[in-house]
C-alpha positions in Angstrom: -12.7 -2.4 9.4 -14.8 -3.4 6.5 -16.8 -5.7 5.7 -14.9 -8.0 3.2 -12.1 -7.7 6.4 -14.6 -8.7 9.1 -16.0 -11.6 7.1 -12.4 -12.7 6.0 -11.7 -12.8 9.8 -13.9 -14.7 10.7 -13.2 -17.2 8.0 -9.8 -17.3 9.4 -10.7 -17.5 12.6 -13.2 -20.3 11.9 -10.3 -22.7 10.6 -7.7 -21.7 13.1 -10.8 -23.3 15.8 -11.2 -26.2 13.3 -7.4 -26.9 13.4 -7.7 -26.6 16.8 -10.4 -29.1 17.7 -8.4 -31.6 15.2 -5.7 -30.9 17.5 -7.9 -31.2 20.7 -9.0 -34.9 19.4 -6.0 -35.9 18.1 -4.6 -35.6 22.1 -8.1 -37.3 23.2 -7.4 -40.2 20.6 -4.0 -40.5 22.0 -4.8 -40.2 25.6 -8.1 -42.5 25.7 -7.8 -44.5 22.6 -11.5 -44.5 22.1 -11.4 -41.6 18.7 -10.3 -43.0 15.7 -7.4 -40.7 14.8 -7.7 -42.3 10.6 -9.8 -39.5 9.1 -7.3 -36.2 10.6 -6.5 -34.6 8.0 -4.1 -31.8 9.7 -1.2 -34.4 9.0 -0.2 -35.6 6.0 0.4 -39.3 6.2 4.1 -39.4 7.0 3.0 -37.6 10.0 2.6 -40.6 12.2 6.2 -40.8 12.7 6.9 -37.1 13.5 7.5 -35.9 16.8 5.3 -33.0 18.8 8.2 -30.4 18.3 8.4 -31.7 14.3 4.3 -31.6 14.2 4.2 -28.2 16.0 6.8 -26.6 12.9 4.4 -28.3 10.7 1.3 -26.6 11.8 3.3 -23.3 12.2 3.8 -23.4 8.8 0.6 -24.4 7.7 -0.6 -21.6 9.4 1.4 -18.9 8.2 0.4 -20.3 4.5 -2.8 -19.9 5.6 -2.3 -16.4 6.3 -0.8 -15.7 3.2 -3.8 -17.3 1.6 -6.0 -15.1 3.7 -4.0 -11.8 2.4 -4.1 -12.5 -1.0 -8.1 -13.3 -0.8 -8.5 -10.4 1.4 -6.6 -7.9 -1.6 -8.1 -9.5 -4.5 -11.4 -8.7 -2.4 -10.4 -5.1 -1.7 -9.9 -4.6 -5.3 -12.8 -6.3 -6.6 -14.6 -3.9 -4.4 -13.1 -1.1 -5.9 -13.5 -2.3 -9.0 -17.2 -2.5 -8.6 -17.4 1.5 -7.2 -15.4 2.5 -10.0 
């Protein structure tokens, strides 16, 4: 692996733990009631009124976007790279 790769793992893996400690408080808030739940912004607004199976296709497409993101940063990277030995 390179580096660009490495580094754009990590990014990647870096917001997948962010989502995930969204996620993590957003079940504390609901549980406890103590977090305030107002500044998430996994969810778009209309969100409140989803269900956990409609939330969970949500974030299972947000992530695959993501991943497409991630690609297309990782080849414009790649050929930068190149571009820069050549």
């Amino acid at each position: 692996r390179t580096f660009l790769q490495d580094q754009a793992r990590s990014t990647f893996d870096r917001t997948v733990a962010d989502i995930e400690t969204k996620i993590n408080r957003t079940k504390i808030s609901v549980n406890t009631n103590v977090i305030d739940n107002d500044d998430d912004d996994i969810f778009p607004g209309a969100a409140k009124d989803m269900g956990s199976e409609a939330k969970i296709r949500f974030l299972k497409a947000r992530l695959r976007v993501m991943q497409e993101e991630l690609e297309r940063t990782h080849t414009e990277c790649v050929k930068r790279v190149s571009y820069k030995k050549n």
